[in-house]
N, C-alpha and C positions, 0 to 999 in steps of 0.2 A: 094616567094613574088608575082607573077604572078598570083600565082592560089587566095591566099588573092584577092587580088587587082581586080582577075574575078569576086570572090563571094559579095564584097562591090558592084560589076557596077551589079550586080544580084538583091543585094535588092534595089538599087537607081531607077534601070530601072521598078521594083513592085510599088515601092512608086511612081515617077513620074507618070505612066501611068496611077494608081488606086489613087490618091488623090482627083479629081473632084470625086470620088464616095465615098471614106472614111472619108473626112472633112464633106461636106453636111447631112452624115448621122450620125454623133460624133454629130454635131450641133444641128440636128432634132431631137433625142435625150434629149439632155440639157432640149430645148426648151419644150418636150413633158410632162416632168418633171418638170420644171416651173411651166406649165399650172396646171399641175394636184395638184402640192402642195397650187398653187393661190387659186383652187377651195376648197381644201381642209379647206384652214385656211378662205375662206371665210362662209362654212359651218356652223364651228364651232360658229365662230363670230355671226353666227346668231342663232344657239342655244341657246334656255331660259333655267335657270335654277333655281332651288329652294332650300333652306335652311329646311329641316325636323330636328322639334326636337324630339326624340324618350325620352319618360318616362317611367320608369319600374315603375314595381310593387312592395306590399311591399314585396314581399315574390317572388324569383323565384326559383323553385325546379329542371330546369333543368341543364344539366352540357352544354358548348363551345359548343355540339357536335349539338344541334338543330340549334347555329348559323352557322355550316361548313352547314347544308344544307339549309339554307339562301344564303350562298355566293354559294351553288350548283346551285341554283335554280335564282339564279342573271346571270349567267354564259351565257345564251341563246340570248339576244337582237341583237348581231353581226350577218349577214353575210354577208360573205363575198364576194369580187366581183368576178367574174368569165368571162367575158367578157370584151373585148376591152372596151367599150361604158362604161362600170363599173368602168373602169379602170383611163380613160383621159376624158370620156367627161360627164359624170356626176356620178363620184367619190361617192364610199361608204364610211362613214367615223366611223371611231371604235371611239364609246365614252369611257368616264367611269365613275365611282364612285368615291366620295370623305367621309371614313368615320373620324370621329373625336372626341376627348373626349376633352372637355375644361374644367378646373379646373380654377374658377374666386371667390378669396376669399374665401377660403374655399367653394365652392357648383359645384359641379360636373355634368358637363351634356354630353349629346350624339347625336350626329346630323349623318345627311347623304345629300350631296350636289351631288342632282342629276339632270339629265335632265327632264324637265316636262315631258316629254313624256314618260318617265319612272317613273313616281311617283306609277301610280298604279300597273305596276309591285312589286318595291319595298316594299308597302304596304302591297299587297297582299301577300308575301311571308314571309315577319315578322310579321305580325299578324296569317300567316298558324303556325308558328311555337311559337309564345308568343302570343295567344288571349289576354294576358287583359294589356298588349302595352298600350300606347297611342300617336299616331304617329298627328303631327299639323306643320303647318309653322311656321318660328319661324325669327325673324330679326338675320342678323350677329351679333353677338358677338362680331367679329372681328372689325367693327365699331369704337369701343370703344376705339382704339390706334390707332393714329397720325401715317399716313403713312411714315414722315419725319424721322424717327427713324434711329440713335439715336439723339437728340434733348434736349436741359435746362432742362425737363422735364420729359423723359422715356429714357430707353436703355433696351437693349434686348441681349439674349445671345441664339443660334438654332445653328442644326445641320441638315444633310440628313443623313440617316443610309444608311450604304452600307454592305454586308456577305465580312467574312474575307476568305471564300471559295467558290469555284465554287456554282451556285446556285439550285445544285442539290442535294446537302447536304443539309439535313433539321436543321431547328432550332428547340430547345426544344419545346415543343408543350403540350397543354393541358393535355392530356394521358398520359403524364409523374409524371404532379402533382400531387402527395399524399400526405396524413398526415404523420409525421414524428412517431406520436401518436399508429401508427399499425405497427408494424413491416412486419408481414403476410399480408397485404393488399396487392392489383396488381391493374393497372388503371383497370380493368374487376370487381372485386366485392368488390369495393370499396364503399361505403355508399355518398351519397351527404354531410351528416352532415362535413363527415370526410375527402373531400376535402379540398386542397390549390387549389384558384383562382388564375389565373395569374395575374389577375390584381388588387390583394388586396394589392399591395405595392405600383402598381399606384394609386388607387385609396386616400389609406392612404396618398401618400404625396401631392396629392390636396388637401384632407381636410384641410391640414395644413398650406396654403396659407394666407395670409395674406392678410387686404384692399391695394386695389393697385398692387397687383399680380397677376398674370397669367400665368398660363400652357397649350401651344396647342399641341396637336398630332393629327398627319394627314396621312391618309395612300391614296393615289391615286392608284387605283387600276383599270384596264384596264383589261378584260378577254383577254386571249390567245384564239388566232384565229389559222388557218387551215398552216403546217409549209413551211415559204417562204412567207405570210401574211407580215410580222413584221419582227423585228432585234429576239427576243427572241421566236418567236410562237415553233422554234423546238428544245426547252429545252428539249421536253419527251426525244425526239430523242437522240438528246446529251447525256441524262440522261443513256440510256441506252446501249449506247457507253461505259459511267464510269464504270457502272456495269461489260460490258462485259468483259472491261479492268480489273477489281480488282477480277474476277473470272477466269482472265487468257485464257478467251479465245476471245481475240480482233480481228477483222478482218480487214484486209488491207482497209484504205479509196481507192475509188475512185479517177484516175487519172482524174481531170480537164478537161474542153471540151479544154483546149486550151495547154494542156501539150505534144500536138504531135506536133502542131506549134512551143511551144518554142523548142522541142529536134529537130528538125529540123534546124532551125536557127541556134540554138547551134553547130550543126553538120557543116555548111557552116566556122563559125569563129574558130573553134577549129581544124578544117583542116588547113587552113591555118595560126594559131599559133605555131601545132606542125611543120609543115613544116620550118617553120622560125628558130624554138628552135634546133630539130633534124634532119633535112631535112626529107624525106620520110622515116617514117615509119609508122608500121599499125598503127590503134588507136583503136583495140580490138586484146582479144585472137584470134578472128576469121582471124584474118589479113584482118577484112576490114576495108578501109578510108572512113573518112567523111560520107555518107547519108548510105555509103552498111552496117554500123556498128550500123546503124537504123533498117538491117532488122536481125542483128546476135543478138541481146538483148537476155539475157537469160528470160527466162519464172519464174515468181517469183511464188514457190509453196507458197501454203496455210497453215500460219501455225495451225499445229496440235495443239487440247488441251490436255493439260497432266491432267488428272483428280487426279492425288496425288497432284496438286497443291492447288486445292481445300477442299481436306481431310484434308492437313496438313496447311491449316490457320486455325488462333487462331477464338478463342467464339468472340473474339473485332471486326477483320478483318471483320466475316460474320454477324455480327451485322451492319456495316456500310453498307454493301453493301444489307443488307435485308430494312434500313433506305431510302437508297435511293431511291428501289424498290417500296417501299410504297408511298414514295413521287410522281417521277411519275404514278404512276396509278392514283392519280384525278388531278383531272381539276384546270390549272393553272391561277392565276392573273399576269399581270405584274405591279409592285408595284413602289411607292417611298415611302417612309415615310420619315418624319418631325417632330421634336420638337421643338417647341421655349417656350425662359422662357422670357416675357415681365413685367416688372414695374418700376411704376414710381421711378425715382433715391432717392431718402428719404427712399425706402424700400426695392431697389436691394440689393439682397444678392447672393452671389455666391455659398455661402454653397445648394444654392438648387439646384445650377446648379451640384454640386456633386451626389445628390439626381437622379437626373436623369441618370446619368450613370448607377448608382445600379440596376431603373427600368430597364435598357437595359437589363442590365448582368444576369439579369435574365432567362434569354433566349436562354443563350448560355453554349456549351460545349464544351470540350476540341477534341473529336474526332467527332464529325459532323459538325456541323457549330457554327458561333457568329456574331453577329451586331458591327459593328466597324463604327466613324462616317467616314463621306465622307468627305474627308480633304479638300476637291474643295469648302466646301460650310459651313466647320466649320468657327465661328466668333472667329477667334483669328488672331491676331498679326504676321504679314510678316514679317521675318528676313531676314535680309541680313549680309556678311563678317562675319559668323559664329557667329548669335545673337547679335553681340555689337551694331547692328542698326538694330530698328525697325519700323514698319509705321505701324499708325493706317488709313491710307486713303485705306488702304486694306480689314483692320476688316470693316470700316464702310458700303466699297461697299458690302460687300457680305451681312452685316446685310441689308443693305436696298432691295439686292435684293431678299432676303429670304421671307423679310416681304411681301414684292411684290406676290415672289410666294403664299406665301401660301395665301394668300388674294384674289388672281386671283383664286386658287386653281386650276390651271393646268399647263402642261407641255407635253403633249403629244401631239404633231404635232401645238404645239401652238410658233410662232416666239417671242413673244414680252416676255415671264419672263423672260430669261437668258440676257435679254441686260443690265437691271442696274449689273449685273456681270459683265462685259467687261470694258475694262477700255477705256478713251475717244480716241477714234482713231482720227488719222490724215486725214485719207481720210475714210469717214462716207458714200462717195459715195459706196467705195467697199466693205465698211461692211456691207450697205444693199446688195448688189448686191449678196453674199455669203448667206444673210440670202435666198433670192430668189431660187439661184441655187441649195443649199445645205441644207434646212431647217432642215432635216432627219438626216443628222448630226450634225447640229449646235444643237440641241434640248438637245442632251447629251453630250454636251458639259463640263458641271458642274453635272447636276444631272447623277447616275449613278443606273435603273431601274433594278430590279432583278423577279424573278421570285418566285411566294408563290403559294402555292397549297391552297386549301379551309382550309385543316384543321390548319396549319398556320394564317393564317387570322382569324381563330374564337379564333384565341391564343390570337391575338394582338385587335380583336375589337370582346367583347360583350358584354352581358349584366351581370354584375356580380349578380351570388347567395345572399342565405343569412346567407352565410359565411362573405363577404363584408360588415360591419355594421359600414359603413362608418356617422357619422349623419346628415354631411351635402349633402348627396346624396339624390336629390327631388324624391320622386317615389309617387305611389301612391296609397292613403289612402285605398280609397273605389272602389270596381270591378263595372266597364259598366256593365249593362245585358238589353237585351232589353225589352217592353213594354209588357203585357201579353196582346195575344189575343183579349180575350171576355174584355178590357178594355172599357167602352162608350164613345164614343166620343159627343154623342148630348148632 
């Protein structure tokens, strides 16, 4: 008990002596944080942005794979900060892209909501890879529905997609679509004619919309910056941890900068517990107590790989782990995607809300990855006492705040979507006060951001072939060319 009772007056006498230096600086801290997120969302807030609507052609002959180097070639506008001064006193700030497909009454269109200052990037880079595009400003869409929703007049039924597996597993992906028509075919010499489009099923069940219906998809897409950036920037990294793991040969993480502090501590209170339990005895094989049993630790070898572990997995095993491989080697977005199905009540029907699931499921497999919705942000009905009591004051916040998002079309270091999700607090002082200190978490709060490599992304947003003979998709008739030369102009 003595020797306890030494090691508490040990760490009282740390703390007392070193508090005027550990409070101040916990605080300056908070505060440094503060600032920088203030600056942050002040930023943003003053960033313009613009509504592009993208019109294809009548005819496009190429496959997903020109748009994965569109989203390659998007990849570059970040850098990152490097510097103090970069850091807290005038903050760099990672934007992104919003792409979208809207289906309103049967007639399908394609936008991209970026920052001005990126148009001509953007431009320039889907017209490198689709010349006869035609890229122009375009008013919201979104306009057109009453932000009070649901409301006498319209309701609405949305979801956020979230992977039902780490996000280093890839989802099905364009190169996997083929005609069912070829047996022999491989994505490699497969004919354009005799592709499946991924999005000929989306696109087919916009056509099919009715007046007063509508279908939005939204993918928010944020490039992955340098890892330690961001919550997700070090997916590769992760990534390649899995592999090493599912190849058998994992290597010990690194112990923590502050894993010698806590074995230490450890060592003060665990002396004097076993002294209490058993009186003195050692607390290692080594017979030493307390701190000396800090320097007797054995030395943990390295484990060895057994390379018949590798031999003797199945074609499936090393098929997973060559998927994943693939996936990190390019260049990652950090994503959310959105669906919402809006009309007015005379024409909701929920049978299309079925219809969208099937577009998901498309997507997905049984041994890499699937899209499963994000139940934080799905519009359905709060149960309570095991379903015999429901509230709709739950469906309704989350639909209004969905609408909200996607309307704002952000969430990435942005305070204000996720508030109509919260429910009315009591003290609104300390709800702000957490949005303040903690923005960085409160932000995924409800949405839950994953990580898509390029060629994922040309999966979910491009331009469909003409496989896709969609008829109410707008494209265009007649090709641009420019003016000839020796034209007169007097």
């Amino acid at each position: 008990m003595q020797i306890l009772l030494e090691n508490f007056g040990i760490v009282y006498t740390v703390a007392a002596n070193s508090w005027w230096f550990i409070l101040p600086a916990f605080f300056l801290y908070l505060a440094a944080e503060a600032h920088k997120y203030s600056l942050i969302a002040e930023k943003i807030k003053e960033t313009k942005w613009l509504l592009l609507e993208i019109k294809v052609p009548r005819e496009i002959l190429k496959s997903p794979e020109a748009m994965e180097r569109v989203f390659a070639g998007l990849h570059g506008p970040y850098d990152p900060p490097e510097k103090f001064k970069e850091y807290y006193l005038e903050p760099k700030i990672r934007l992104w892209y919003n792409f979208e497909i809207a289906g309103q009454a049967g007639d399908i269109r394609f936008y991209a909501y970026v920052p001005v200052k990126w148009r001509n990037l953007v431009e320039a880079q889907m017209y490198a890879q689709y010349p006869d595009i035609s890229i122009a400003e375009a008013k919201d869409y979104t306009a057109s529905v009453p932000d009070d929703i649901p409301n006498a007049d319209y309701d609405m039924w949305g979801m956020e997609l979230t992977l039902a597996r780490d996000m280093y597993y890839p989802i099905l992906t364009y190169k996997e679509f083929k005609s069912l028509a070829e047996p022999n075919a491989t994505k490699d010499n497969i004919g354009e004619a005799l592709k499946i489009d991924p999005l000929s099923a989306f696109a087919e069940s916009l056509a099919k919309l009715h007046p007063g219906e509508q279908i939005w998809f939204q993918l928010l897409a944020r490039p992955c910056g340098k890892p330690g950036q961001g919550p997700n920037d070090n997916w590769a990294e992760k990534g390649q941890e899995l592999v090493d793991k599912l190849a058998g040969r994992e290597k010990p993480k690194p112990k923590p900068w502050y894993a010698s502090l806590v074995e230490i501590i450890a060592a003060f209170f665990e002396e004097g517990g076993e002294l209490i339990k058993e009186g003195i005895k050692p607390l290692s094989s080594s017979g030493e107590r307390g701190l000396g049993r800090l320097m007797a630790l054995p030395v943990k070898e390295e484990k060895k790989v057994d390379l018949s572990e590798l031999i003797h997995k199945t074609q499936g095993e090393k098929d997973v782990m060559s998927a994943v491989e693939e996936k990190i080697s390019k260049l990652g977005y950090e994503t959310v995607a959105r669906v919402i199905y809006v009309a007015r009540r005379d024409v909701f029907d929920m049978a299309t809300v079925g219809s969208l699931f099937g577009m998901v499921k498309q997507f997905n497999t049984n041994h890499l990855n699937a899209f499963k919705p994000n139940g934080d942000t799905i519009t359905k009905k709060k149960d309570y006492f095991w379903g015999f009591v429901t509230s709709e004051t739950h469906q309704n916040r989350i639909k209004q705040g969905l609408i909200y998002s996607y309307k704002k079309r952000s969430l990435f270091w942005d305070l204000k979507p996720i508030v109509p999700f919260l429910p009315k607090s009591p003290l609104p002082a300390l709800q702000a006060a957490l949005y303040h200190f903690i923005p960085n978490a409160m932000e995924y709060s409800r949405s839950k951001p994953f990580v898509l490599n390029t060629e994922e992304m040309a999966t979910l947003f491009h331009f469909p072939g003409s496989t896709v003979s969609s008829p109410s998709m707008p494209r265009i008739q007649a090709k641009a060319s420019e003016p000839p030369i020796n034209l007169p102009t007097g």
